[in-house]
C-alpha positions in Angstrom: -8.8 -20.6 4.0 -8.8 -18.9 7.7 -9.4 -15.8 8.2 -6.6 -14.5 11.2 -8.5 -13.2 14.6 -6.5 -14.3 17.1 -4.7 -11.3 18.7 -1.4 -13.3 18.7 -2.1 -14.7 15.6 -1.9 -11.6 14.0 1.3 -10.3 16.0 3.0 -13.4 14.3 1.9 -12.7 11.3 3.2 -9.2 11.6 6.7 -10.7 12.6 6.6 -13.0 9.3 6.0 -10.6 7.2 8.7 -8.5 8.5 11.4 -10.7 7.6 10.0 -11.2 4.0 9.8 -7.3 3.6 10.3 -5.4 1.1 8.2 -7.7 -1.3 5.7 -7.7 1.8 5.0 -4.4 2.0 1.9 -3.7 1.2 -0.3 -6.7 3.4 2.9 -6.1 6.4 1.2 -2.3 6.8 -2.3 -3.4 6.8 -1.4 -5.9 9.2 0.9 -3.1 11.6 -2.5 -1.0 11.3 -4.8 -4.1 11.9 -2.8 -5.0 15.2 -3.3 -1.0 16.0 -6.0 -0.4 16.8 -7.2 -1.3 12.8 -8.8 2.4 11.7 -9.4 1.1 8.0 -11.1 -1.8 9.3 -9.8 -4.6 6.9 -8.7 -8.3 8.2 -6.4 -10.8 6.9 -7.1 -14.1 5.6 -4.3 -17.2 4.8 -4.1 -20.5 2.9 -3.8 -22.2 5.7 -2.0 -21.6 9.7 0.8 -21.0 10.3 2.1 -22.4 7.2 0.6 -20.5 5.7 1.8 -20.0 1.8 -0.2 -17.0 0.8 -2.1 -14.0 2.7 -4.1 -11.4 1.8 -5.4 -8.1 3.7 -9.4 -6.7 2.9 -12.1 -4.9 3.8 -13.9 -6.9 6.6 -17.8 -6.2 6.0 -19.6 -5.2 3.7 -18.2 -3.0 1.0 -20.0 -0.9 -1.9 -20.5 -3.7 -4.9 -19.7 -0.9 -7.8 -16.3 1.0 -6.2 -13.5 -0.8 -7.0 -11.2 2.0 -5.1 -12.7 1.7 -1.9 -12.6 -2.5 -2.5 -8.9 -2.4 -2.5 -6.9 -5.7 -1.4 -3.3 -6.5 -1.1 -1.5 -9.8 -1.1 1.8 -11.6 -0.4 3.1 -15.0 -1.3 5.3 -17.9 -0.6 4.0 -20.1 -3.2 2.5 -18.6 -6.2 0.3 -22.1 -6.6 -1.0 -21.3 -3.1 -1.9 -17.8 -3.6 -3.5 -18.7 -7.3 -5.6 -21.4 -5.0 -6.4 -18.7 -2.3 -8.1 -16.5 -4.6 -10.1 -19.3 -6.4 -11.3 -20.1 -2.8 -15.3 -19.6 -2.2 -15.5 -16.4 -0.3 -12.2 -15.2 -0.9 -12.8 -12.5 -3.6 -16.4 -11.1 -4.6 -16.1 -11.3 -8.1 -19.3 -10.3 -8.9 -18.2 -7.0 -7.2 -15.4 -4.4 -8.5 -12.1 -4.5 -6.6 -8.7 -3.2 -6.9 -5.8 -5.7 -5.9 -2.0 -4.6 -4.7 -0.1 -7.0 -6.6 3.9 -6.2 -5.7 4.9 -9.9 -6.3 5.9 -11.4 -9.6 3.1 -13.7 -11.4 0.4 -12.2 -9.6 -0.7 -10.0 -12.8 -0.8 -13.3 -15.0 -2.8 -15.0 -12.5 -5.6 -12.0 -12.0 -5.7 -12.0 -15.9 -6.2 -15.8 -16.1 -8.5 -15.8 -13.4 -10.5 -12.9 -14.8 -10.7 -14.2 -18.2 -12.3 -17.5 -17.4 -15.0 -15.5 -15.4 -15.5 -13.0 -17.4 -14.3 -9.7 -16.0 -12.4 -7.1 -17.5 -9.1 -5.7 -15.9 -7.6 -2.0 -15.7 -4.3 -2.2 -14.8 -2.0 0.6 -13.5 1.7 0.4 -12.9 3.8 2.5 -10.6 6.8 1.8 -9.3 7.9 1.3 -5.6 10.4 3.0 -3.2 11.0 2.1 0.4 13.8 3.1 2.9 15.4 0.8 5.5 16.3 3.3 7.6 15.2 6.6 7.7 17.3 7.5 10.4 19.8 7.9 7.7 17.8 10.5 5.7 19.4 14.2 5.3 18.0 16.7 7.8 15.6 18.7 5.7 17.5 22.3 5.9 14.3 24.2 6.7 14.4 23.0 10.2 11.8 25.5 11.6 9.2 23.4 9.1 10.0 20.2 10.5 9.2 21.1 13.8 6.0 22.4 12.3 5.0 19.2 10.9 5.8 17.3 13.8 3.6 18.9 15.8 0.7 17.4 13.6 -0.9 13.7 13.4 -0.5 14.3 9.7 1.9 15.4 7.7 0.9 18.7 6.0 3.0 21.4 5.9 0.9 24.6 6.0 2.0 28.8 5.3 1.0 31.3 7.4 -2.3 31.7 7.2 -2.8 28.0 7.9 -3.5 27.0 4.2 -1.9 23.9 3.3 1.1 24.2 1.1 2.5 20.4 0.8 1.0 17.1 2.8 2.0 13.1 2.4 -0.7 11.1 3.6 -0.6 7.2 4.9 -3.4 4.5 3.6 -4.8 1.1 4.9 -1.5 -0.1 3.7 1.0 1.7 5.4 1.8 2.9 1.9 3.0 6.8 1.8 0.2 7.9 -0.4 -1.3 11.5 -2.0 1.6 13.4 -1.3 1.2 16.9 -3.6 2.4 20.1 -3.1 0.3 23.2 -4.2 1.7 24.3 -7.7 2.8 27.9 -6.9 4.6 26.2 -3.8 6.7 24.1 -5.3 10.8 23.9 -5.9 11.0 25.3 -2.3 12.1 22.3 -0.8 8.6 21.5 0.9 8.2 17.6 -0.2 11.8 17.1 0.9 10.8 18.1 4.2 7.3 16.6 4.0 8.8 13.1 2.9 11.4 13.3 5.5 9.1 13.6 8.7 6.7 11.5 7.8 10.0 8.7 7.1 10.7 9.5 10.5 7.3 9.2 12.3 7.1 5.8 10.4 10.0 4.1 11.7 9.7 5.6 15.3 5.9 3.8 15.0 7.8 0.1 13.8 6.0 1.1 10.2 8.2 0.4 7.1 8.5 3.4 4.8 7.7 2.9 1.5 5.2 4.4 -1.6 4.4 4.1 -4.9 5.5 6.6 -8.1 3.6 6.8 -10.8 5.9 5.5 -13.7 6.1 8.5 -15.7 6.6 11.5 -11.9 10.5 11.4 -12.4 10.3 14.4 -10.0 9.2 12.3 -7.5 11.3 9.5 -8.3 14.7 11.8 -8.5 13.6 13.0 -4.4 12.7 9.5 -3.4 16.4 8.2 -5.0 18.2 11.4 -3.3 16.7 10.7 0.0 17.8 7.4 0.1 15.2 5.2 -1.0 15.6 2.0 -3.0 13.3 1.2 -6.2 12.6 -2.1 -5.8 12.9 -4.7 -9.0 9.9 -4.4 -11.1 6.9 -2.9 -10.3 3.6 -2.6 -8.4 0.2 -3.1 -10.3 -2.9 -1.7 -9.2 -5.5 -4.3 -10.5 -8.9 -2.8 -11.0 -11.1 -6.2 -11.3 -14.4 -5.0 -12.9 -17.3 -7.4 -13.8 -19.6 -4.2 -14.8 -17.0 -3.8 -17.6 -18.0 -6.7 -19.3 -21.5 -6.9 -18.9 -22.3 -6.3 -22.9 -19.9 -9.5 -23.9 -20.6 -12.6 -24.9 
């Protein structure tokens, strides 16, 4: 296990994982944000360098052992053996401590439930599937043109009335991921997440970040805008693995 430092290190990395996008995704826009400046303050760690066959982005430091939302990890593979052997590394995952893992890839749900169940921690698993766009160049110009300009104005993306009350934002995590988007309830069928999604496409790509997010399964609202703005559902879908040893404390 090596945990990636090395300023070029990590701009290689970011070049790998760009050519194994979209099943990438998630660790490729912790990585963008790492090599930028890193706000969420996470690192990467691999099998090995720079063959490496599995990767996976966290928190660096020290994070809070009981909050399993802030603790949250993502992970890519080229051999599900290697990533299976990462995680049973020493010092790769605190599993005395509650985390959440971004698991996009096939096979890396049965190995969190294997690996929980032989150290006895319970998992709460949530399902959501995953859009990304190529190129959001190609997007629709949002007809409301006047709101655009609005929101590009801003470092994020909230659209706000009048007043300067927010009506509609789209927000970004440690992943890259498009995250949070919401529009106020008496606000919406008015176009405002069309134009909200659209910008903050646009900012993405213009930044070298992939666009991409994650629908809950049962939001076909969202999932009808995402399709008819262009973006692709990839195959299957993306777990958010909530590993919890407090769960289980009462057990055998």
């Amino acid at each position: 296990m090596k945990i990636l430092t090395c300023p070029a290190q990590l701009q290689r990395l970011e070049g790998i994982l760009r050519k194994s996008l979209p099943f990438a995704l998630p660790v490729f826009g912790a990585v963008l944000n790492i090599n930028r400046g890193n706000p969420g303050r996470f690192e990467v760690l691999v099998d090995k360098w720079p063959e490496f066959g599995a990767v996976l982005a966290r928190p660096s430091g020290e994070v809070p052992a009981n909050d399993g939302y802030w603790n949250t990890q993502a992970a890519f593979y080229r051999d599900l053996g290697a990533y299976r052997a990462l995680l049973e590394t020493p010092g790769c995952l605190r599993w005395d401590a509650a985390f959440t893992l971004i698991a996009l890839q096939d096979g890396m749900t049965a190995v969190s439930q294997d690996l929980a169940g032989r150290k006895g921690v319970e998992l709460d698993i949530v399902e959501y599937y995953s859009y990304w766009h190529p190129d959001p160049s190609t997007m629709p110009e949002p007809r409301r043109r006047y709101l655009a300009e609005i929101l590009g104005r801003f470092p994020q993306v909230c659209l706000q009335d009048g007043s300067g009350q927010p009506v509609a934002w789209v927000l970004t995590d440690h992943f890259g991921t498009g995250t949070h988007s919401y529009t106020l309830p008496e606000q919406r069928r008015r176009g405002h997440m069309q134009v909200a999604l659209t910008v903050a496409a646009q900012r993405a790509h213009a930044r070298g970040f992939p666009t991409f997010g994650h629908t809950a399964l049962g939001n076909r609202p969202m999932q009808q805008l995402q399709e008819m703005l262009g973006h692709q559902r990839l195959p299957g879908v993306c777990s958010y693995i909530l590993h919890n040893p407090g769960l289980d404390k009462d057990g055998p």
